[in-house]
N, C-alpha and C positions, 0 to 999 in steps of 0.2 A: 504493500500500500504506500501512496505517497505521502510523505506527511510535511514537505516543503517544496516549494517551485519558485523558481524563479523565470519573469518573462524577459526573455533576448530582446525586449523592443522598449516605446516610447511610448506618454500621452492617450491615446482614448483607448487603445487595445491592450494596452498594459491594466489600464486602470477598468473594462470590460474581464480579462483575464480574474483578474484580482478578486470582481467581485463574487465571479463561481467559486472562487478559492476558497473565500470565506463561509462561503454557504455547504462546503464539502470540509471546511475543519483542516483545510490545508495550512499553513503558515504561508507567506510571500515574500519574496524577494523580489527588490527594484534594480536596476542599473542605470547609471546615469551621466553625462557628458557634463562637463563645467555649464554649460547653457544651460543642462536643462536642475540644475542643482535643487531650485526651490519649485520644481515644476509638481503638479499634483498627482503624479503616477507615484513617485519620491513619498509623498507623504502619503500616502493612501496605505503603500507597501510594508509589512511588517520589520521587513529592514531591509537595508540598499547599501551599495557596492559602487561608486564611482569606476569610471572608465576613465584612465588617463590618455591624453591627447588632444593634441593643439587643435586639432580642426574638427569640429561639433559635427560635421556631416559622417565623417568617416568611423566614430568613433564608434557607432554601432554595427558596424561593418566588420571589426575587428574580434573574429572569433574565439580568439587566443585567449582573450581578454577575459570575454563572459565566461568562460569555461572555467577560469582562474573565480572568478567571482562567484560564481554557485560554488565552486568547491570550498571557498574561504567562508560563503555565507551556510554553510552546512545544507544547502540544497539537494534534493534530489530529483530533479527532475526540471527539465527546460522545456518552456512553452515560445515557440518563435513569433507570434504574433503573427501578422501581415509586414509585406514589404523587408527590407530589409536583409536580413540571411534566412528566410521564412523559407525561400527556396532553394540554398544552399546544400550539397549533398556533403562536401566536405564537413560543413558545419555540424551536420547532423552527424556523423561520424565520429565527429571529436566528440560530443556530448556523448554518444555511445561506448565509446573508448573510453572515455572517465569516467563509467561506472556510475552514467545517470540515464534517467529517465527521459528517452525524446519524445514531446508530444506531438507526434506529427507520423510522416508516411516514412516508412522504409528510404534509408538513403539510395536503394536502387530503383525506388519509385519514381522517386525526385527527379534523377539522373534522365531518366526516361523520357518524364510529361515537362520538365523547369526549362529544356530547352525546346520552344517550339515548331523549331526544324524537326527535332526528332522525333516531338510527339504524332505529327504529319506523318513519317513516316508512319510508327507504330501503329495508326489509323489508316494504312494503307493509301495515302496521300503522296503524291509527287510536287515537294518544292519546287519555286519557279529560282530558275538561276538568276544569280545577281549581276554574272557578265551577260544574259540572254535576253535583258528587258529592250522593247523595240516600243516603236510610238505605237503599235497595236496591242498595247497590254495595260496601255496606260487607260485610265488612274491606275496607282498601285499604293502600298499603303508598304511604308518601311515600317519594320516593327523590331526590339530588342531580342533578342533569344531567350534571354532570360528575363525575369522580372515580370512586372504589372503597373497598372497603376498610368497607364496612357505614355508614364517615360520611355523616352527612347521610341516614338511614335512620330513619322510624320509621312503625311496625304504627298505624293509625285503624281502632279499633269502634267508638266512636261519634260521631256526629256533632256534638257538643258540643266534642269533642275537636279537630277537624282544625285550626281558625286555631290553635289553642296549638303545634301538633307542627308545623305548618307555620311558624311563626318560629325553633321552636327548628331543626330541617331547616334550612332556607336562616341560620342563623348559622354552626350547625358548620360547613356544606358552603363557606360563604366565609372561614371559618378556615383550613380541609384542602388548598382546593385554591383558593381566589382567586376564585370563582365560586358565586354563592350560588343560580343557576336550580335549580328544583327541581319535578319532579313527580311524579303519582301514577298508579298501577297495579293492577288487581286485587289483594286478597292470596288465596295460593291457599293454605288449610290441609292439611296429608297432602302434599303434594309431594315430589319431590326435588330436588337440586342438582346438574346434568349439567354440561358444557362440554367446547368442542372445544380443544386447540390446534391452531392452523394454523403454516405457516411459507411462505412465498411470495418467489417471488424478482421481477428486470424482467421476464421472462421468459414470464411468462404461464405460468409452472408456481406451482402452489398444494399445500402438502400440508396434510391433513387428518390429525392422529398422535392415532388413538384417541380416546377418551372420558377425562375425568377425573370422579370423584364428588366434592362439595364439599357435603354436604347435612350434616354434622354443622358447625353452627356459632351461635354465643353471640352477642347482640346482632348479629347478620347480618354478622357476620364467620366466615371462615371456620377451624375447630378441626381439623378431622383432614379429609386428601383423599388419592384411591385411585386409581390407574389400573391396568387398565381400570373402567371404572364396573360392576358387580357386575348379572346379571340383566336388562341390556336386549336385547331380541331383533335377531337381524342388521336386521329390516326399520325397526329406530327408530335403530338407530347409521347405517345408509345415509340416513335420511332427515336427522340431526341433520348428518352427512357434508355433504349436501348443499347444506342452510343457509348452513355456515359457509363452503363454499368458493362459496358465492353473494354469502357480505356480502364476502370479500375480494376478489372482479374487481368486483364492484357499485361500491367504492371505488377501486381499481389500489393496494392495497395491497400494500405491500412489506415483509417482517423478520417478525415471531412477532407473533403476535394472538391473543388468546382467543373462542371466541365465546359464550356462556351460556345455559341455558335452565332452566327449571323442566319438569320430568316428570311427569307424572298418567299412572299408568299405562303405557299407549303411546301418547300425545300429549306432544308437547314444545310447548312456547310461547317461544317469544325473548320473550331479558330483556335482553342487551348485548353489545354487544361493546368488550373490554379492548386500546386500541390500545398494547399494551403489554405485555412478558413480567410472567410472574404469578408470585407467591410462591411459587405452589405447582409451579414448571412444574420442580422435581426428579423427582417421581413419572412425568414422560414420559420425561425423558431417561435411568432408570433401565431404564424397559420398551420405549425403541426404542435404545437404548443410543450415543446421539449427546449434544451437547452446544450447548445453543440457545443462546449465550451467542454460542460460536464460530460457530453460525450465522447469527448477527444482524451479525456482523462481517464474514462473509465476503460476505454480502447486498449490505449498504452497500458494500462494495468493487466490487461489480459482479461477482462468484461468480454461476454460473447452478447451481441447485440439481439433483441428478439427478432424472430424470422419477417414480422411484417413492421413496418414504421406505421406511428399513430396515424389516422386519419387526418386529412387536411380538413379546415372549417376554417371559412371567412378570408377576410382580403384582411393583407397588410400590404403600408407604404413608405419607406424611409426617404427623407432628403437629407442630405449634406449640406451643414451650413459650412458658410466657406469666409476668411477672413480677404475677398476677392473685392475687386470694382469689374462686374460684368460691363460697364458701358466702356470702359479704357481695356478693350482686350481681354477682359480677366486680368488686370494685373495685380499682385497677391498684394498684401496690405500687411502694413506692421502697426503697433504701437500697442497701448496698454487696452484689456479687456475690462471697463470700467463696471458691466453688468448685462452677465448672460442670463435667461429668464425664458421658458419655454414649457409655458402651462397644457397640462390633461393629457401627454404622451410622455412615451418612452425617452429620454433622452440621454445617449452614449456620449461622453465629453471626457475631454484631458485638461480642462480648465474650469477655474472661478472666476468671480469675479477679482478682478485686481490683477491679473496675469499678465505677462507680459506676451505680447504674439512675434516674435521674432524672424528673420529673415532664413535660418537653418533649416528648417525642416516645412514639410505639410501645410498649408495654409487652412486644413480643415479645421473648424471650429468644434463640431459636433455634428453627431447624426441624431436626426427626430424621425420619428418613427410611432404610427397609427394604424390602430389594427380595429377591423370592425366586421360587422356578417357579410357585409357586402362591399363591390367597389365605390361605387360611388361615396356611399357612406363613410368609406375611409377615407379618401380623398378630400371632400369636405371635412372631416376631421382635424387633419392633417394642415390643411389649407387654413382653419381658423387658429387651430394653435399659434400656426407660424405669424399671421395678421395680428394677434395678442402680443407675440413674442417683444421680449425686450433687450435688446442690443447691443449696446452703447460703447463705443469704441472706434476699432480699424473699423473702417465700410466692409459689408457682406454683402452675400448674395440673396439676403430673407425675404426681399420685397422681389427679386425675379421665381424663388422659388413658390410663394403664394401665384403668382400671375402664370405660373408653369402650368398650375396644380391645379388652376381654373379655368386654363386656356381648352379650346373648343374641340379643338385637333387633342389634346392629350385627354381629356373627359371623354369623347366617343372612341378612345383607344384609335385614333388613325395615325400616330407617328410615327416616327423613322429618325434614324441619326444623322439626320438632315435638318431639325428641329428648331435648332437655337442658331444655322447657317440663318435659316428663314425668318424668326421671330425674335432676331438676341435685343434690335433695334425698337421694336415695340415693348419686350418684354422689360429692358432696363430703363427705360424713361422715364427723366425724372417724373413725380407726381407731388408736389408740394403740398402739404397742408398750407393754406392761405390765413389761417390765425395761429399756428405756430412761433414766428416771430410775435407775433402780439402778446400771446402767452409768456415770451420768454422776458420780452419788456415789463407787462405788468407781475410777473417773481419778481424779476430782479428790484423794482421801484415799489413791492411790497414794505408797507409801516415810513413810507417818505411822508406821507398824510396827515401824520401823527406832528410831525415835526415842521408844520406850518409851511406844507407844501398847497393847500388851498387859502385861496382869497375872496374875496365877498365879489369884487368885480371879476368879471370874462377875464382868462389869462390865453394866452399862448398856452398851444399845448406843447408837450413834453416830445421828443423827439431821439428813436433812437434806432440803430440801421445795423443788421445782422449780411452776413454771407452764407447763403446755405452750405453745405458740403457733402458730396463731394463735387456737386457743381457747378458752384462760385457764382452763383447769382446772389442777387442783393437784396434788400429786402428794407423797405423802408417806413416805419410804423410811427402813431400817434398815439398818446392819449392824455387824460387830464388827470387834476389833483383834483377831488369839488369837495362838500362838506359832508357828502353821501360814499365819499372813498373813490375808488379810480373807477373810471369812465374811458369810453372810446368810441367814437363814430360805427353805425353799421350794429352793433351789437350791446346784447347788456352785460356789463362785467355784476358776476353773481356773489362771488368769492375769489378769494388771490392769499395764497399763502406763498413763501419760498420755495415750497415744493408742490404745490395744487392749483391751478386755476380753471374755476368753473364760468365758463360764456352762455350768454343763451344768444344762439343764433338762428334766426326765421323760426322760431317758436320754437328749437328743440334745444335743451343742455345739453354739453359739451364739455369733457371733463381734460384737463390737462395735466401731467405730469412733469415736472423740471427736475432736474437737476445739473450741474455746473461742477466740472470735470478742469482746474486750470483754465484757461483761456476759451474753451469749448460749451457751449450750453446744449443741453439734450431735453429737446420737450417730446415725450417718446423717445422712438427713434430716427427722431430730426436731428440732424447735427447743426448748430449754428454755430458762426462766432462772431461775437459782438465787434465790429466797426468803429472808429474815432466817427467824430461827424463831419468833418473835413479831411475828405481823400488822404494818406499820404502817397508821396511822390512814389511814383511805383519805381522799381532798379530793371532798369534797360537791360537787357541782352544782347551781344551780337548779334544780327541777321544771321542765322544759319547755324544756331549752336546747336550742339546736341547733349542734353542735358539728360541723367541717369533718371528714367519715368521712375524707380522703385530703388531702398537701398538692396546692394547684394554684391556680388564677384565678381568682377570682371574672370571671364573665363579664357575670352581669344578675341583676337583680331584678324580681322581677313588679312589674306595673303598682301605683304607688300605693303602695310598699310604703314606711312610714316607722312609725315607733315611735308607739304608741298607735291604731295599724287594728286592726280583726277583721278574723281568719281564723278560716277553716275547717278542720277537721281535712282531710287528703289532699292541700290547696290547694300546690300549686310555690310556692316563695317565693325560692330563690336558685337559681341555676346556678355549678356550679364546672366550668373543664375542669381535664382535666387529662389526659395522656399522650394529646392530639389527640381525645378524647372530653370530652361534656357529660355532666354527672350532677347530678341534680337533685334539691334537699333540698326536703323538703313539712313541713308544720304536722305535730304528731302530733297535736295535737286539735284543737275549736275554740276559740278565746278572743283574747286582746287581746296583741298584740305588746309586749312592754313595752320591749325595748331590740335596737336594730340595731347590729352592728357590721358587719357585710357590706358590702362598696360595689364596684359594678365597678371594675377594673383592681387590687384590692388580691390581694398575694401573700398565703395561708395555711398554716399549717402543718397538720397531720394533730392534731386535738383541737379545735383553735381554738373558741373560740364568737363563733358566726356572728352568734347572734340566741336571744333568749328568749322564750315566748311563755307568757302568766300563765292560767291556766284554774282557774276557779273549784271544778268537782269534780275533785280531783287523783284520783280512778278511773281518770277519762280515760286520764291518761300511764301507766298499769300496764305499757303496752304498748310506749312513745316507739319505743325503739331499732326494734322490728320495723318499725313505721311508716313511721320515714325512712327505713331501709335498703331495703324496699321500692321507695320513689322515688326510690332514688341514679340508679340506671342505664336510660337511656332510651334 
């Protein structure tokens, strides 16, 4: 029996991990990078083990280490989480070798399905060669050999295109996961995002729990996933059935595996198999009402699973909150998590409030997650929590995930991962509350009444001018001191505390919430921040600078690239990563580099300028910002 574990990983899956642990009487162990020191997997864990190492990304990558760690924290037994060394064979071999507990597949499982050249094969599949792509094969999707998680992913239409996306592919993917093999696959447009979980014991019992849908998803990672998958007929769930419980004896796999396909219609095509529990694997254990965490525990112990899995009942729905700006590309967001808040569902997190969201790792917030008899019902569920929810910090993705979750195409199940190509431009715009700023004027000018801010005669009203964020509009509001308390044009102010303000507008209350974070006011999840009332001087830019959209790494720079080259407008010029992703700044026009400050391995801040580039008809840059914002995220 195990009577300690520790998880190989970080953040929501450590701190998911943990909490089966406790409910099975296990003890926990945490492991942790200098970054993540006060992080709350660290405190959740019954005791933790630092990983030594300068660079926060790699430090969980570093096998040797955590093997050293469970042995020092008297562990017996390693749960790998997702991502990371989750798919690692070697790694699982070391755990094995030191006389512990692996929760997971056979390391010659792993070997088998973690690279998905091979798993191809093993499915009777023929790879497309990477010397043999022609313009008739195009689209094609590069993908990682090993790993998940969309890294190491990018879309090829043209053929001009593949050596570029194929360096940038094989860099992230030996970033992510230690392993930079990479290859390429039809890309199928209109598709959807199907997979199985399995769970398998020694035993030669295999179960096959349903369908899950994963087709709404942003740079090939996955945004919102459903189980059962909506609309597939019994004769394609039996045949998808039978795939997966074919890759798992194919291999003698043992513990929870995923297996994945793309959908056309009623043809599925194998894309992979996850030798490894999946982010998303809430939405099954909601709808067969088990808990695969405990199953992967009881596996490795030598538990023989019973012959049939519980019955399915009802829909679940999980979205991923994301610390993202969907309207700027997705680009990840940092700063302090001031209050996370997400009423009447499940919710999987690595953080509290007060956290910090850092540039190192995942820009995931949390997964929420609603379960109910039927689809719609969850959906709507799900969709209202997220509308409640409360926020306040880096910008998310909460207000594109509500509008996902209500959209017309995703409610009658018609989408495709083509989804947010179509809809990202409606779904992230802004939508202002128009008495937000009012709200946040009268907090702040709350008990000034008291202190002979009303006069018997008409006064001027009071004046004060907010910028929403994160899309810098202005916002310019009135109201008075009277003998009755504050007042404002258009509405009745009812109450106003520092933290409360209630308006009645066109006959109905309105309730408002503030609070004020440093420089930042948050009435909800409005971001504002208060304004002087005379402009100050804004700080010029170069014409044609290129300034770091996010902090994070310079990772590379294109071939050649020194001060005094031509470029071309669209041309990739720098790579930053940053939260385990590459994003990439391009020229906005053409002309002459005049000055680099960019160099691999240097840390940036979010403004920095990177690099200028001098163009002789400044027409050109009318446009700059859409330009590179454009080629941030690849």
């Amino acid at each position: 029996m195990i009577t300690s574990l520790l998880v190989a990983n970080r953040g929501e899956i450590a701190c998911r991990v943990f909490r089966t642990c406790r409910e099975l009487g296990i003890a926990t162990v945490a492991v942790y990078s200098d970054a993540d020191a006060d992080a709350l997997h660290v405190r959740a864990a019954d005791s933790a083990v630092r990983l030594p190492g300068s660079a926060p990304v790699d430090t969980y990558l570093r096998g040797e280490l955590i093997v050293k760690a469970a042995q020092a924290a008297g562990a017996d037994a390693v749960h790998p989480g997702y991502g990371f060394l989750s798919e690692n064979a070697d790694f699982a071999r070391a755990v094995i070798d030191a006389g512990l507990v692996w929760i997971g597949p056979p390391p010659e499982a792993i070997e088998s399905m973690a690279s998905k050249t091979r798993a191809k094969e093993l499915m009777g599949i023929a790879p497309m060669r990477l010397d043999g792509v022609t313009d008739a094969d195009l689209p094609i999707l590069v993908k990682a050999a090993a790993g998940g998680g969309g890294r190491g992913m990018r879309i090829v239409r043209e053929l001009a295109e593949l050596e570029r996306e194929l360096a940038a592919a094989r860099s992230e993917a030996a970033s992510a996961f230690g392993d930079g093999e990479v290859f390429v696959e039809p890309y199928l447009e209109g598709g959807r995002h199907v997979e199985v979980q399995i769970m398998a014991d020694a035993y030669d019992t295999v179960w096959a729990l349903g369908t899950r849908d994963c087709t709404l998803q942003r740079r090939h990672q996955k945004v919102i996933e459903e189980s059962p998958a909506p609309g597939l007929s019994d004769g394609l769930v039996g045949e998808l059935h039978a795939q997966a419980v074919h890759a798992a004896r194919v291999t003698g796999y043992r513990g929870a595996g995923t297996v994945e396909f793309l959908v056309e219609g009623d043809r599925a095509h194998f894309l992979e198999m996850n030798t490894r529990l999946q982010v998303e694997h809430p939405v099954t254990e909601a709808v067969f009402g088990i808990d695969l965490v405990a199953l992967q525990i009881q596996v490795a112990e030598g538990s023989r699973l019973p012959e049939e899995p519980p019955p399915a009942r009802g829909h679940a729905v999980e979205a991923r909150l994301y610390a993202e700006d969907p309207a700027a590309e997705w680009a990840p967001q940092t700063g302090t998590l001031h209050r996370l808040s997400v009423p009447g569902v499940r919710l999987d997190t690595g953080y509290v409030d007060g956290d910090q969201i850092g540039v190192h790792y995942d820009p995931m917030l949390a997964k929420a997650v609603a379960y109910a008899p039927t689809r719609a019902q969850a959906l709507r569920k799900l969709a209202g929590a997220l509308d409640r929810a409360v926020v306040q910090g880096p910008v998310t993705n909460r207000e594109l995930l509500v509008r996902s979750l209500r959209h017309p195409e995703f409610v009658e199940a018609r989408m495709d991962t083509g989804f947010y190509d179509r809809y990202l431009a409606e779904l992230s715009a802004p939508a202002p509350d128009p008495h937000a700023a009012l709200a946040a004027a009268l907090a702040d000018a709350h008990g000034r009444s008291r202190f002979g801010g009303w006069r018997n005669l008409a006064s001027q009203p009071q004046v004060k001018r907010f910028r929403s964020e994160p899309d810098g509009v202005e916002h310019e509001v009135r109201y008075r001191h009277t003998r009755e308390g504050l007042a404002a044009d258009g509405v009745r102010v009812v109450s106003v505390s520092g933290e409360r303000v209630v308006l009645e507008v066109g006959g109905v209350l309105r309730q408002f919430k503030v609070a004020r974070y440093g420089d930042r006011v948050y009435v909800g999840n409005a971001a504002l921040t208060p304004l002087p009332l005379l402009p100050e001087p804004a700080v010029r830019q170069e014409p044609g600078s290129l300034l770091a959209p996010m902090p994070g790494t310079v990772v590379r720079l294109a071939d050649g690239l020194v001060a005094g080259a031509r470029v071309t407008a669209g041309q990739p010029l720098i790579w930053l990563e940053a939260m385990k992703m590459e994003h990439r700044i391009s020229a906005p026009a053409t002309g002459t580099l005049t000055a680099l400050h960019a160099a691999p391995g240097r840390q940036v801040e979010v403004g920095a300028l990177l690099a200028v580039v001098d163009v002789a008809d400044l027409a050109d840059l009318a446009d700059v910002a859409d330009v590179v914002q454009e080629e941030q995220s690849v």
